[in-house]
PLY file of the C-alpha trace (Angstrom):
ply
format ascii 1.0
element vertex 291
property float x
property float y
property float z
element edge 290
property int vertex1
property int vertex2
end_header
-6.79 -27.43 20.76
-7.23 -28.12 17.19
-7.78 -26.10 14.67
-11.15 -26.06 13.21
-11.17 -26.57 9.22
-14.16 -27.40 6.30
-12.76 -31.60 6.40
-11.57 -33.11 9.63
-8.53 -34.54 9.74
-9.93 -38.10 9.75
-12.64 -38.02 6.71
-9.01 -35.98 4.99
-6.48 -39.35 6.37
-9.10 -41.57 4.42
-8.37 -42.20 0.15
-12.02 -41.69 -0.41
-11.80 -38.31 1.34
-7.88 -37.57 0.59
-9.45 -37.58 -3.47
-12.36 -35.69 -3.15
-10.83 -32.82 -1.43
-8.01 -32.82 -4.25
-10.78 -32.81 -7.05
-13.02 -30.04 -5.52
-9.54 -28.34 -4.72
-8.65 -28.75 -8.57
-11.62 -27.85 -9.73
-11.83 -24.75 -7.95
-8.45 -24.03 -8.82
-9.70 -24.65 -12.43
-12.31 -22.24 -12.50
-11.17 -19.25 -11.13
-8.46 -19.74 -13.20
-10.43 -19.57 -16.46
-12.56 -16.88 -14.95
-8.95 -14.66 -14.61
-7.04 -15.37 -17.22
-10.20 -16.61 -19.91
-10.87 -12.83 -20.53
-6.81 -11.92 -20.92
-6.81 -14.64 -23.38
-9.41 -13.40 -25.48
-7.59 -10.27 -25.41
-4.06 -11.42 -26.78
-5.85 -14.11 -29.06
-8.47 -11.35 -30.91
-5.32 -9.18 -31.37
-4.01 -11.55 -33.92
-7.57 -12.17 -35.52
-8.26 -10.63 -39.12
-11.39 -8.39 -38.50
-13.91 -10.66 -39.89
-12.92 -13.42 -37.36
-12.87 -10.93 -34.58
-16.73 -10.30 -34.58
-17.72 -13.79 -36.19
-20.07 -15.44 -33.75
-19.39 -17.75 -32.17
-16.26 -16.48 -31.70
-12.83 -18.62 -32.42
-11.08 -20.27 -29.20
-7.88 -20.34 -31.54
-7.13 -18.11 -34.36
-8.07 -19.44 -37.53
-5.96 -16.39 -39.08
-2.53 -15.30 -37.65
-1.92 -11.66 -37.99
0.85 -10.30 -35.77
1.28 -7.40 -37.88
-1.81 -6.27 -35.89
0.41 -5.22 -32.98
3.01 -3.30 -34.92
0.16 -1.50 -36.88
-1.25 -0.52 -33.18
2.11 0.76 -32.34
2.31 3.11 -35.11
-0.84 4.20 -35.63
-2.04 5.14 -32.64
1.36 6.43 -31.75
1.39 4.04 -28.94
4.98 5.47 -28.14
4.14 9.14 -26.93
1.25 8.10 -25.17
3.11 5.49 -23.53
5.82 8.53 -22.57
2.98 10.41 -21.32
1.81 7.60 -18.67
4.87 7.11 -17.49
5.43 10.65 -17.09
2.02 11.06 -15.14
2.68 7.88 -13.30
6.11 8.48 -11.95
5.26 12.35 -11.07
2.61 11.07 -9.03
4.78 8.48 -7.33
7.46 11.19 -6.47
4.59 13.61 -5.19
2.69 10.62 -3.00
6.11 9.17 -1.82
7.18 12.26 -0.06
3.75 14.07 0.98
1.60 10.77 1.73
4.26 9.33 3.97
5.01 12.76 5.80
1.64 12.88 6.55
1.39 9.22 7.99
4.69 9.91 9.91
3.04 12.53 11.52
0.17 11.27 12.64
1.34 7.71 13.82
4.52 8.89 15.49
4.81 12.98 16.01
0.81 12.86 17.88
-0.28 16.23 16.32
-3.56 17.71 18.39
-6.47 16.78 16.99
-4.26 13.86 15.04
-7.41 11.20 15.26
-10.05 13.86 13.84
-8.13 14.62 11.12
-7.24 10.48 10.18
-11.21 9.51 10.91
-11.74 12.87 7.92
-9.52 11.25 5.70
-10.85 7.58 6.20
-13.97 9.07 5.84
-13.59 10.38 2.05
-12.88 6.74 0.90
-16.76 6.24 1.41
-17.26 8.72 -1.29
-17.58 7.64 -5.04
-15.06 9.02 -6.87
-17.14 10.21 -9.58
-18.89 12.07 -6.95
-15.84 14.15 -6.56
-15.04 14.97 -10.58
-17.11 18.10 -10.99
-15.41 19.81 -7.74
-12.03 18.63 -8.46
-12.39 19.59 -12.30
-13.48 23.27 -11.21
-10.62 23.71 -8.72
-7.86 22.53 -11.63
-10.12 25.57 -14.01
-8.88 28.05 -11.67
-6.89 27.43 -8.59
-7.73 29.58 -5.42
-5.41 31.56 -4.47
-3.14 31.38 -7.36
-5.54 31.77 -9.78
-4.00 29.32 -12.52
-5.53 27.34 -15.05
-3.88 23.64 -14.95
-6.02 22.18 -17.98
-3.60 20.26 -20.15
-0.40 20.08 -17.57
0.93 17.39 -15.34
-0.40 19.19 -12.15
-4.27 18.51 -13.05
-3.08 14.67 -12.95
-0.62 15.05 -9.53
-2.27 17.22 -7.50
-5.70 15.06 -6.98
-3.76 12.02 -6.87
-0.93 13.21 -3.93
-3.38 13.53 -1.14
-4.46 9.42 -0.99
-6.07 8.80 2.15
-5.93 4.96 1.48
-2.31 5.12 1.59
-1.69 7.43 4.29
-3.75 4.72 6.39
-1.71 1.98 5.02
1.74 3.86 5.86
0.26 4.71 9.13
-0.39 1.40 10.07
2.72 0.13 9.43
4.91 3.25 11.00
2.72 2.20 14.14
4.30 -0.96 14.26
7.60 -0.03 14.72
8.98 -0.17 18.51
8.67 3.17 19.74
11.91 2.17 21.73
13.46 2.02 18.95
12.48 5.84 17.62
13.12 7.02 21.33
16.75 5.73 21.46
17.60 7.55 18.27
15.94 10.45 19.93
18.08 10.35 22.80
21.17 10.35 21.00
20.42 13.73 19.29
18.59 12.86 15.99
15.80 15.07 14.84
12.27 13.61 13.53
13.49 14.25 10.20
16.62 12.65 10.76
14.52 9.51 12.24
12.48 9.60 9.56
14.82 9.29 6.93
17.46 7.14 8.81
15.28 5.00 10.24
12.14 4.74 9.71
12.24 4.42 5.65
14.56 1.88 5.13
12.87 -0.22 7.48
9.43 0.59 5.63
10.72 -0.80 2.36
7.86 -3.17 1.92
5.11 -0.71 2.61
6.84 1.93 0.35
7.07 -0.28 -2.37
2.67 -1.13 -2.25
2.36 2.11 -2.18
4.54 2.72 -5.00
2.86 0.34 -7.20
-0.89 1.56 -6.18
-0.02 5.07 -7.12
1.99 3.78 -10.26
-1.27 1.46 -11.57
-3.78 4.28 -10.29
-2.96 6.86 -12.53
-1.92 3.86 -15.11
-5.54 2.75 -15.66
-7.43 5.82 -14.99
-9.56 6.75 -18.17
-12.39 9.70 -16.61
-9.85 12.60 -15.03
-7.03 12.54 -18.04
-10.04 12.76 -20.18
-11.35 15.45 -18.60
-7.92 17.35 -17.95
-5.61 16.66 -20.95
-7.74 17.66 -23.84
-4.69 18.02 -25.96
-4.15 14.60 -27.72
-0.37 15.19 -27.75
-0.47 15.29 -23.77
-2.69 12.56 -23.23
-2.52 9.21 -21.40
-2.94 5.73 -23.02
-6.15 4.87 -22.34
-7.35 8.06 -22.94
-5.26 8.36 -26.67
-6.69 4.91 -27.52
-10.13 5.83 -27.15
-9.92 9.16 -28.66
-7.96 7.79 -32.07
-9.63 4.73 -32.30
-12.42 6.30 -34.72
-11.59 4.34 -38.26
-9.19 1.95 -36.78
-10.41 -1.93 -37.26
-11.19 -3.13 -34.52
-8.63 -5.72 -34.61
-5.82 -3.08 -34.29
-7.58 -1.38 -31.68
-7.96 -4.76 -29.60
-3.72 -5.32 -30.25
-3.85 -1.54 -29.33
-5.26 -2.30 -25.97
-3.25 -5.35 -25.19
-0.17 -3.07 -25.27
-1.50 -1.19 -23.02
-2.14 -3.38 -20.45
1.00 -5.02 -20.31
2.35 -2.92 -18.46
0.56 -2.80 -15.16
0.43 -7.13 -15.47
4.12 -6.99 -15.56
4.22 -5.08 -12.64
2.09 -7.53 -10.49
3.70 -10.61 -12.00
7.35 -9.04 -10.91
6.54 -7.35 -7.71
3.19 -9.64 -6.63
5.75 -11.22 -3.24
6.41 -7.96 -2.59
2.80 -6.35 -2.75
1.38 -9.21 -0.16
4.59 -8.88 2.10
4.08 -5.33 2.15
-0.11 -5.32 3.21
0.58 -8.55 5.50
3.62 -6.63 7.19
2.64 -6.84 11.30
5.38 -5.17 12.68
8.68 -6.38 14.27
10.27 -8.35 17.07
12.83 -6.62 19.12
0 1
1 2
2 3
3 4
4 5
5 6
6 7
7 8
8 9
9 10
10 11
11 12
12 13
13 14
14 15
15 16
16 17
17 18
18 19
19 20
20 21
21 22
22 23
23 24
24 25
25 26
26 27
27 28
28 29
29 30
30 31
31 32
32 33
33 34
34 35
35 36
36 37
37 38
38 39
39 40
40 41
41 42
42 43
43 44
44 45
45 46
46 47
47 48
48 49
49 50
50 51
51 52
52 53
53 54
54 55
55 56
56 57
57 58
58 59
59 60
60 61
61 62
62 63
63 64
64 65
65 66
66 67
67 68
68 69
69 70
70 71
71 72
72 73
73 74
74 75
75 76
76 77
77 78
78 79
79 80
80 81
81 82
82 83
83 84
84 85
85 86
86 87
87 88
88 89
89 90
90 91
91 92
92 93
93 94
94 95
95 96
96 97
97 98
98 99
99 100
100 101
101 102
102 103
103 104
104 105
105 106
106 107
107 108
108 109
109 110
110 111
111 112
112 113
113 114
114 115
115 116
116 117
117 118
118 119
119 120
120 121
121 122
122 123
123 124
124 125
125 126
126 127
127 128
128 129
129 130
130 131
131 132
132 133
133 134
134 135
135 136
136 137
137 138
138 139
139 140
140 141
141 142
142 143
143 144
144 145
145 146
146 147
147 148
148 149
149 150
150 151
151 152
152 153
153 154
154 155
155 156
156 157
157 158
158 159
159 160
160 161
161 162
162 163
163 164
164 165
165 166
166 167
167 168
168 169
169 170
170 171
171 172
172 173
173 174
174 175
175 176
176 177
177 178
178 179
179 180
180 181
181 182
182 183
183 184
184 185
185 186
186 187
187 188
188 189
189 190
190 191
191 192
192 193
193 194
194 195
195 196
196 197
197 198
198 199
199 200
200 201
201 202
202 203
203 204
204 205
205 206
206 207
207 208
208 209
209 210
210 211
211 212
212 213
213 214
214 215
215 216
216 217
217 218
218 219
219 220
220 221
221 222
222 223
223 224
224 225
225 226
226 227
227 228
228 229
229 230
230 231
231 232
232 233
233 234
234 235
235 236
236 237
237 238
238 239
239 240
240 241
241 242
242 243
243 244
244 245
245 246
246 247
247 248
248 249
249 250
250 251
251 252
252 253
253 254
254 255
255 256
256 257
257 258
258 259
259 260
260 261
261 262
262 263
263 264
264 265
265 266
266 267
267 268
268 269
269 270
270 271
271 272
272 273
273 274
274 275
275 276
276 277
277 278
278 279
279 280
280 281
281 282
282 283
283 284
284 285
285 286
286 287
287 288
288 289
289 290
């Protein structure tokens, strides 16, 4: 049974047809890739622009002017540095907190079958319909004053960990993969004496290495490019993210610093798909495994 496709086989065997699907193929090719990268360019490009040739219209496809000081002038001005410290800080807190709460809770519902284990994953599922701005005001009054413990967390890491730890996108994405694994495999262990932690740790992790690392990199770039909730939490310019630094220092910079300014600042999270790109669509095309 053959496999049903947009050019048969035979028009595709022909030259005529062989060329036309390689020049609609190009030309797609062509203009998605200006559409991506046509915007990044711009980017880079204006950084190196004198501020007159950064708002001249119509705006310069190369650089008439070549001004790389810009970039070092971002660096120090805005104190790129300690808000670059800061991100990471947030980031990598929030990776440690989503690594070991997110995946205990996908553990347990794929593989320990708590009562009422559906309900609760059809809740969670359920919040991702909700706009996240919907969910500022309630989240920003609970981080005022904690229940319970009565705390204010205003201007500390927890007001950016805490809302970011329970992620029901990646609890469904863990899940689904910790449901793939042979529960033959899980029982065996069982029989010879090992406990769900120990299973856990010995053997379901290291074969969830692809999954752990998505999820790694979503919580990494999720608190990378958020700009509303750091705004909102870290009032304190010393403790603030990037984004959130740029913006707030960027009264009386020209606006060809600021545009180097933000070109730093999103290297950082293209570097990390560029390096680890494989390994994201191994890790959300993982299936399961053969035993």
């Amino acid at each position: 049974m053959s496999t049903r496709t947009l050019i048969s086989p035979a028009v595709l065997a022909r030259p005529r047809g062989r060329r036309l699907y390689w020049f609609v193929f190009g030309l797609v090719v062509v203009l998605f890739t200006l559409a991506f990268l046509g915007p990044m360019y711009w980017l880079v490009s204006s950084g190196f622009k004198d501020p007159q040739e950064v708002i001249q219209t119509p705006p310069t496809l190369v650089p008439k002017t070549f001004e790389p000081d810009n970039y070092s002038r971002a660096w120090e001005v805005m104190d790129l540095s300690s808000l670059l410290f800061n991100t990471l800080y947030y980031a990598f807190g929030a990776l440690a907190f989503q690594l070991v709460l997110d995946v205990a809770a996908a553990y347990s519902l794929s593989k320990l079958r708590p009562i009422f284990g559906k309900a609760v994953l059809g809740m969670m599922l359920a919040t991702l319909m909700i706009p996240a701005t919907v969910l500022v005001v309630p989240q920003y009054l609970t981080v005022l004053d904690v229940p319970v413990v009565e705390r204010n967390l205003l201007n500390t890491p927890w007001a950016i960990w805490l809302p970011s730890v329970t992620n029901a996108f990646n609890i469904f994405l863990l899940k689904r993969f910790f449901d793939s694994i042979p529960k033959e495999l899980l029982d065996a262990a069982s029989m010879d004496g090992a406990s769900p932690l120990r299973i856990l740790w010995s053997i379901v992790l290291p074969i969830s290495r692809p999954i752990l690392g998505v999820v790694s990199i979503f919580a990494v770039v999720g608190v990378w490019k958020d700009f509303l909730w750091p705004m909102l939490t870290l009032p304190d310019p010393s403790k603030q993210t990037l984004n959130v630094g740029i913006y707030s220092l960027s009264n009386g910079v020209p606006v060809n610093v600021l545009i180097a300014a933000l070109t730093i600042a999103s290297l950082p999270t293209l570097l990390i798909f560029l390096v680890f790109q494989r390994n994201i669509m191994s890790g959300l095309t993982a299936g399961g495994l053969k035993g």
